[in-house]
C-alpha positions as CSV (number, residue, x, y, z in Angstrom):
1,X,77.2,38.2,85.8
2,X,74.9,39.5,88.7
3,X,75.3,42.8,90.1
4,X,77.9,42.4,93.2
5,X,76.2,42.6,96.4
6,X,77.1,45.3,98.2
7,X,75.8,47.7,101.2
8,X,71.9,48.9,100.5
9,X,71.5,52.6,100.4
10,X,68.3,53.5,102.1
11,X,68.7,56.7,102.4
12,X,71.4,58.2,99.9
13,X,73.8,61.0,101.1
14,X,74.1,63.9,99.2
15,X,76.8,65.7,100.8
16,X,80.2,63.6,101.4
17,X,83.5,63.6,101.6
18,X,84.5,62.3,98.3
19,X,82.9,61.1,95.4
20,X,85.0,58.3,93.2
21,X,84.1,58.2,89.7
22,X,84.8,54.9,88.2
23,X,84.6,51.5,90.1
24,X,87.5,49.9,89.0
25,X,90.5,48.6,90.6
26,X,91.6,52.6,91.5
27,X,88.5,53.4,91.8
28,X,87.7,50.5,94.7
29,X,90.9,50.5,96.1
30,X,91.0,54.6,96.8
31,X,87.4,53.9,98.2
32,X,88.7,51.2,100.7
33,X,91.6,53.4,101.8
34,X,89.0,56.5,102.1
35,X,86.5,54.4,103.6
36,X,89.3,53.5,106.7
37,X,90.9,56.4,107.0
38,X,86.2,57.3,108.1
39,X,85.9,59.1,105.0
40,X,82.0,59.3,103.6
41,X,82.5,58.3,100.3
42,X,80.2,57.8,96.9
43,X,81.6,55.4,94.3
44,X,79.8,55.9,90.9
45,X,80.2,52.8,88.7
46,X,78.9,52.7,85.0
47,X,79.3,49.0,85.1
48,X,81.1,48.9,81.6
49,X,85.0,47.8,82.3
50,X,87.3,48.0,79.8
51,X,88.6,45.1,80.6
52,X,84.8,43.3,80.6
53,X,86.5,40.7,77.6
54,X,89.4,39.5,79.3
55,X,88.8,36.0,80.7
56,X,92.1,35.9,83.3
57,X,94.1,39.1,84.7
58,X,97.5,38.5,85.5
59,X,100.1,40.5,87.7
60,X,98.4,41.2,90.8
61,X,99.8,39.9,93.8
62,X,98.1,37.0,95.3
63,X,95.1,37.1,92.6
64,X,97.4,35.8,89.1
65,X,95.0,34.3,86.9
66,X,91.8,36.0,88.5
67,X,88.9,37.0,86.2
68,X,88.7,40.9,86.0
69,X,84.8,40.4,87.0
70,X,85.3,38.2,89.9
71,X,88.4,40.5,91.4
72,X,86.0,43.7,91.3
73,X,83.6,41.1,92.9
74,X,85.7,40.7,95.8
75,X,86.4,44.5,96.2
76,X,82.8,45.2,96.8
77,X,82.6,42.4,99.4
78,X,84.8,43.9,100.9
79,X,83.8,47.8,100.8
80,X,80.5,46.7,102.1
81,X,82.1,46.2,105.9
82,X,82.4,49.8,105.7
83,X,79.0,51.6,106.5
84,X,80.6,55.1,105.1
85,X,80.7,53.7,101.5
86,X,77.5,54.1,99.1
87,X,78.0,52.5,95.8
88,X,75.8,53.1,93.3
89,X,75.6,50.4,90.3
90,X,75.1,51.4,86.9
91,X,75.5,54.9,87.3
92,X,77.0,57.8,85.3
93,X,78.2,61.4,86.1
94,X,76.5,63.0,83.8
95,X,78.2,66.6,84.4
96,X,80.9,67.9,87.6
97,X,80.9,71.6,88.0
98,X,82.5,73.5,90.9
99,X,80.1,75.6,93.4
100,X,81.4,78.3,96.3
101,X,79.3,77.1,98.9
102,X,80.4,79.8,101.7
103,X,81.8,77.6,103.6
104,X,84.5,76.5,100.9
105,X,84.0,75.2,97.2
106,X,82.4,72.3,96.9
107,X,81.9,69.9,93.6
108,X,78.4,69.2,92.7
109,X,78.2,65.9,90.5
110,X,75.0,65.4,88.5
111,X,74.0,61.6,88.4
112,X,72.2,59.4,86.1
113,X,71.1,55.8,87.2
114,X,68.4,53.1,87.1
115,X,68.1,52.8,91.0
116,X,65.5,54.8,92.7
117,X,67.7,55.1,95.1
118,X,70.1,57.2,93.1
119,X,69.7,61.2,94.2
120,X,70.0,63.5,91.7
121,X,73.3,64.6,92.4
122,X,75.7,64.7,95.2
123,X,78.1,67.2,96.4
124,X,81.8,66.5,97.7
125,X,84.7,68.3,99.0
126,X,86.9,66.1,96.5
127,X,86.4,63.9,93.7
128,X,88.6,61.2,92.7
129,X,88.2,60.2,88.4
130,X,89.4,56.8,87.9
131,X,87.3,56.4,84.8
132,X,89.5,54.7,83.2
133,X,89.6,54.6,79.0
134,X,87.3,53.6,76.2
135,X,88.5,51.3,73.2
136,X,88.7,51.7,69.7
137,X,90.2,48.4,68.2
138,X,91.2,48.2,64.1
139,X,88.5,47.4,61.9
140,X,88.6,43.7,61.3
141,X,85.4,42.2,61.2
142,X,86.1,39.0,64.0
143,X,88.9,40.5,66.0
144,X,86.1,41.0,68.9
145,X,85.6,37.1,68.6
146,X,89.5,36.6,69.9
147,X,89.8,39.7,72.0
148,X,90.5,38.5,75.7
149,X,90.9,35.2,75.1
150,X,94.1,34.8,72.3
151,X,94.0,38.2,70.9
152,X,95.0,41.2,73.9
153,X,96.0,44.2,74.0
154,X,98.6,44.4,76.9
155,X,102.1,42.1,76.7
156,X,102.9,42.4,80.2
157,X,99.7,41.4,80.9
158,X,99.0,38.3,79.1
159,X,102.6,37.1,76.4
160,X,103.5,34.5,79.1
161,X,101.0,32.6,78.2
162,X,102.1,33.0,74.8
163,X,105.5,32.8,74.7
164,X,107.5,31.2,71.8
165,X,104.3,30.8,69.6
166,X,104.1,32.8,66.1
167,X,102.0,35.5,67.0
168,X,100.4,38.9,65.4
169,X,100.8,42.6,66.4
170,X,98.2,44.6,64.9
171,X,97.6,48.1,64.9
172,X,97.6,51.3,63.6
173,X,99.4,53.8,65.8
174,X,103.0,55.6,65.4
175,X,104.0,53.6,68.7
176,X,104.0,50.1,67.2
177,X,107.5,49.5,66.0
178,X,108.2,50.0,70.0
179,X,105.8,47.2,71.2
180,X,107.2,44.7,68.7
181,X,110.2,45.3,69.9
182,X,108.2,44.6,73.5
183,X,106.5,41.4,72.6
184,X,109.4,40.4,70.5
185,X,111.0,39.3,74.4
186,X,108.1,36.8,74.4
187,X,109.0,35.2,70.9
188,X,111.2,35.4,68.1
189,X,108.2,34.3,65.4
190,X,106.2,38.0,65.4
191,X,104.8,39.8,62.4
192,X,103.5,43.3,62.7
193,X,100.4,44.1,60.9
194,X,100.2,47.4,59.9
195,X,96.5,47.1,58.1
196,X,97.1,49.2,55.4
197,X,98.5,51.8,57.5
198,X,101.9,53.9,57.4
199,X,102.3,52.9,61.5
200,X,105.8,51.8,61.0
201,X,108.0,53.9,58.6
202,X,110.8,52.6,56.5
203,X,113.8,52.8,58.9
204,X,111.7,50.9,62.0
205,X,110.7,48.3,59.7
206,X,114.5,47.8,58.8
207,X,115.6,47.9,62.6
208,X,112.6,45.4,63.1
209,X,114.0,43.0,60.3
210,X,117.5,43.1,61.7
211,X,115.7,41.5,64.5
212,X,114.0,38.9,62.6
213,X,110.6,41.0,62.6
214,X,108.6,40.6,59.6
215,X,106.4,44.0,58.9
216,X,103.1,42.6,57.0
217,X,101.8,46.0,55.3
218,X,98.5,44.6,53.7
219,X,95.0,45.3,54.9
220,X,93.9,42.5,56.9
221,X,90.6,40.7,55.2
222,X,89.7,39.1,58.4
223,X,91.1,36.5,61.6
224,X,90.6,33.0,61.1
225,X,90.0,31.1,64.4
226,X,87.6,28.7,66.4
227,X,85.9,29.2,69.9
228,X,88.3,32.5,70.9
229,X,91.2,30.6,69.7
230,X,92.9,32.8,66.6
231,X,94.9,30.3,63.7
232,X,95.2,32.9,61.2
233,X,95.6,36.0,59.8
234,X,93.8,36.7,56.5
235,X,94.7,38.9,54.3
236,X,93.2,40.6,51.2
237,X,93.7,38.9,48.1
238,X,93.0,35.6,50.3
239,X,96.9,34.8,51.7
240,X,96.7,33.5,55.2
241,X,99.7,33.8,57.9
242,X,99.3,31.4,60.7
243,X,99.3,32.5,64.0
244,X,98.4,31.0,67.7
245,X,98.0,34.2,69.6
246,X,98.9,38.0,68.8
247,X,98.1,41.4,70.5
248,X,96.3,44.9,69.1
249,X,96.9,48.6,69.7
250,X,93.6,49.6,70.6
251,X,93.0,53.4,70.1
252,X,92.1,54.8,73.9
253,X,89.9,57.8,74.6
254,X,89.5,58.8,77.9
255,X,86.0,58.6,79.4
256,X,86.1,62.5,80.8
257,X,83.2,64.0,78.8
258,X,81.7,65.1,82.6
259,X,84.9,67.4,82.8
260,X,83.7,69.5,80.0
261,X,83.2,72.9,82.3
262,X,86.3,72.3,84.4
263,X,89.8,74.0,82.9
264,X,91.9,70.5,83.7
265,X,95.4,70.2,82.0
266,X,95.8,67.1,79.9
267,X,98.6,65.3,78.0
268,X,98.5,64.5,73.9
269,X,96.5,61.7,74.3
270,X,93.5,63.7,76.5
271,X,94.6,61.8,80.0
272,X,94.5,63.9,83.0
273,X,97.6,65.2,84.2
274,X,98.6,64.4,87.8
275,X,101.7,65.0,90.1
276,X,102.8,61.5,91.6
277,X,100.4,61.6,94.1
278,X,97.3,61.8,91.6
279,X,96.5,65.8,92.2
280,X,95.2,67.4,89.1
281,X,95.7,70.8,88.1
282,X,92.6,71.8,90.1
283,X,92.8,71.8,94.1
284,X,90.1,69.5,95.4
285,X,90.2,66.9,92.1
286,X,92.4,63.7,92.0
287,X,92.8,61.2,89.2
288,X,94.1,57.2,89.2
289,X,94.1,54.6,87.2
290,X,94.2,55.1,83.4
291,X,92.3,58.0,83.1
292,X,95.9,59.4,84.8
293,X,98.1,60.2,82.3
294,X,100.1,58.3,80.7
295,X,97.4,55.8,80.5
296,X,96.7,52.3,80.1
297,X,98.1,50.5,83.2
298,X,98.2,47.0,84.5
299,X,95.5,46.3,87.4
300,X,98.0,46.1,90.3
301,X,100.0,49.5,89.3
302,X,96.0,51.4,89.2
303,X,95.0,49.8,92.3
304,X,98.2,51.1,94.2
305,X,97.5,54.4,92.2
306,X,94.4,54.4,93.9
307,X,95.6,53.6,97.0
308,X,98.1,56.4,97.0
309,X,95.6,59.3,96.2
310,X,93.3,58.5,98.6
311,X,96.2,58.7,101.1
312,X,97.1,62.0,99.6
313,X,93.6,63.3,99.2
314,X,92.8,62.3,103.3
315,X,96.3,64.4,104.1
316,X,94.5,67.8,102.2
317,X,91.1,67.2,103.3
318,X,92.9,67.6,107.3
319,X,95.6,70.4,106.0
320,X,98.1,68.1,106.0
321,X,100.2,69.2,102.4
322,X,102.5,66.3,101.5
323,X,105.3,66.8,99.0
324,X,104.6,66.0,95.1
């Protein structure tokens, strides 16, 4: 797809009120909030979504069923009414450090893009990270084929459309037993794929049976399928198990490596940790979206995030504390 149209920077600002980084849904949603509530904002985008494969998102109000690509579309329509926005495309933050600028701190963020409009860096009284994650899916040599299109990663997301079919849960994380349990609402023909690993220990796979689970512990060989659609499940030593759909545990890093120099508190798994109004742990920086601990969230649930830190995050900028 084409790079979304949005608002030509002629000449780019290099003090504002806020930078966003990410352009995702928390990402464009604080920056539509921000951008009313005559905020200068800078949204840098890297242009690489996490959710680039999926075909349909599902769950947000009034948009069920709307490619991922085409919703983001709309959000930058509709960010480039608002002449106190600068988005720049394909852009990355290549480092964030804090600077005492006499007249308070200020973050300096060090960019790295293809436009020539792009400055070098850009300084903000806040910064809002809605980065969101990278993925990490099982090795299985065609599982990208499927991914997005009968093969996803998120139930709440996507099992409607596969409800009652016998379907595959693959992974490789100590957290699987619980989403077959989850997707096992969807249908009662599911059988967890462990691939080799020791993901689901001998007492889940018993509660999983007593559910009519089946726990497949074999390496997978490979998915058998045609044009996205899966069919099977191959194993090693050649058996096959038929499917029509199934779901992965990715493995998710967050994408943070700009943080390095600033002491931020994190959860297990890396994400920033935020009170319910998306403050971090240092004054100034917010998070949203699934770079926010606890992660991975549905579309609708990281634009609201979104929307709700840039609320909070006008209410400091003025003085104005709000509760956590």
């Amino acid at each position: 797809m084409a790079d979304t149209p949005h608002r030509s920077v002629d000449a780019p600002p290099t003090e504002v009120d806020v930078v966003i980084v990410g352009g995702g849904p928390a990402g464009l949603s604080a920056a539509l909030n921000l951008a009313r509530a005559r905020a200068s904002v800078v949204v840098v985008d890297a242009g690489r979504p996490r959710n680039a494969a999926t075909l349909r998102s599902h769950g947000f109000l009034t948009r069920d069923g709307v490619p991922p690509l085409e919703l983001r579309k709309l959000a930058r329509a509709e960010l480039a009414a608002y002449p106190n926005v600068a988005v720049y495309d394909r852009t990355v933050v290549t480092a964030l450090l804090e600077k005492d600028c006499g007249d308070g701190r200020r973050f300096i963020a060090a960019l790295s893009g293809r436009g020539a409009a792009i400055p070098p860096a850009v300084s903000a009284r806040s910064v809002l990270v809605a980065t969101g994650l990278r993925e990490t899916l099982p090795d299985i040599p065609s599982l990208r084929a499927f991914y997005g299109m009968t093969v996803f990663s998120c139930a709440a997301c996507d099992a409607w459309e596969l409800q009652d079919r016998p379907l595959a849960l693959i992974g490789e994380t100590s957290d699987l037993a619980a989403r077959a349990r989850l997707i096992a609402r969807w249908t009662d023909r599911l059988t967890v794929f462990t691939h080799g690993s020791d993901a689901v220990d001998t007492v889940e796979e018993a509660e999983l049976a007593a559910s009519g689970i089946v726990v497949e512990r074999r390496r997978i060989d490979d998915l058998e399928g045609d044009k996205g659609a899966v069919s099977a499940v191959r194993l090693e030593g050649g058996e096959r198990i038929e499917i029509d759909g199934g779901f992965v545990r990715p493995r998710w890093h967050p994408a943070l490596d700009f943080l390095g120099g600033i002491p931020l508190e994190r959860d297990g798994f890396g994400n920033l940790v935020t009170d319910r109004s998306g403050r971090t742990s240092v004054a100034g920086l917010y998070a949203a979206g699934d770079a926010a601990s606890p992660g991975p969230q549905q579309l609708i649930v990281a634009a609201g995030q979104g929307a709700r830190a840039a609320a909070v995050l006008v209410h400091d900028l003025v003085g104005v504390r709000t509760a956590h």
